[in-house]
N, C-alpha and C positions, 0 to 999 in steps of 0.2 A: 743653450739659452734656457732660461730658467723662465714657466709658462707662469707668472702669477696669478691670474682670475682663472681658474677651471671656468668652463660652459655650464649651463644649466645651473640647478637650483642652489648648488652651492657658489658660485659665480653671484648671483642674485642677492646670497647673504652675508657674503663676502663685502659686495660693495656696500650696502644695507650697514655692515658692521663698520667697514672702513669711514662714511660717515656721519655715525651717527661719534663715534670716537674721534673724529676731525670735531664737531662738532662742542663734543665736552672738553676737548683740549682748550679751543677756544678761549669758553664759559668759563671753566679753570686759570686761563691766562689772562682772561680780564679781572678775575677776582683776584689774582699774583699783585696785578698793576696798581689796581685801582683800593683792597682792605684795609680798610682803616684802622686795623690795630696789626701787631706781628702777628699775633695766633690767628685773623683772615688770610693772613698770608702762607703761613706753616698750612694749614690745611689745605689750601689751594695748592701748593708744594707736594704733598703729599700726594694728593687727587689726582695730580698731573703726572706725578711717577707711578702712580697704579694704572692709570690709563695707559701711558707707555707699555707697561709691563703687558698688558692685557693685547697690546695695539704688535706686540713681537710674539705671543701665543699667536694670534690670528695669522702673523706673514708668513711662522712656522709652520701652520696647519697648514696655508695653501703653497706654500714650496716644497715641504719635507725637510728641510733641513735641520738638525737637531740643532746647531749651533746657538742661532735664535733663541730657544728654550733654556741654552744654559745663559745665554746674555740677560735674560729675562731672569730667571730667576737671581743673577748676582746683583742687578738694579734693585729685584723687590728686596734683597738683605741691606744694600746699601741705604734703600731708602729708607726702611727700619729704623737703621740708625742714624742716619739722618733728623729724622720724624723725634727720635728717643732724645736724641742730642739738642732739638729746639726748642722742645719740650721742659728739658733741662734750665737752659737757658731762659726763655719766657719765668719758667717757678722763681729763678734766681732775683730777675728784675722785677716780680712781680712784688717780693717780699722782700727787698731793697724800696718801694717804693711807699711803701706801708710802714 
């Protein structure tokens, strides 16, 4: 069985991290829902996948398991392009609308 919150002070910043990152996901997922244009939305998109990424560093550090670290780092490239690809698209309709 795999012990997730160590005892003591990192235990403490652990949860502390865990949420204050519950927290921005949130703020993130009301801004996904509720932006009034695409590009509130693309960023909130974005925000939410860097949180992620940040939120499998922290479960790595307290399990040890490397796996995490590499799921994390193939979200932050996806999201990349993701982020590059909506980017794209917003420029296209932007100057399509103009």
């Amino acid at each position: 069985m795999i012990d997730l919150i160590p005892t003591g002070p990192l235990g403490l910043a652990a949860i502390f991290a865990a949420v204050c990152l519950i927290a921005a996901l949130l703020c993130a997922a009301f801004r996904l829902l509720t932006g009034p244009t695409l590009a509130d939305r693309v960023v909130a998109l974005d925000l939410m996948s860097g949180l992620l990424v940040v939120f499998l560093l922290v479960f790595r550090t307290l399990t040890g398991q490397d796996a995490y670290a590499f799921v994390a780092l193939g979200l932050a490239l996806i999201a990349f392009l993701a982020t590059v690809a909506f980017a794209g698209l917003i420029e296209r309709t932007h100057d399509r609308d103009d």
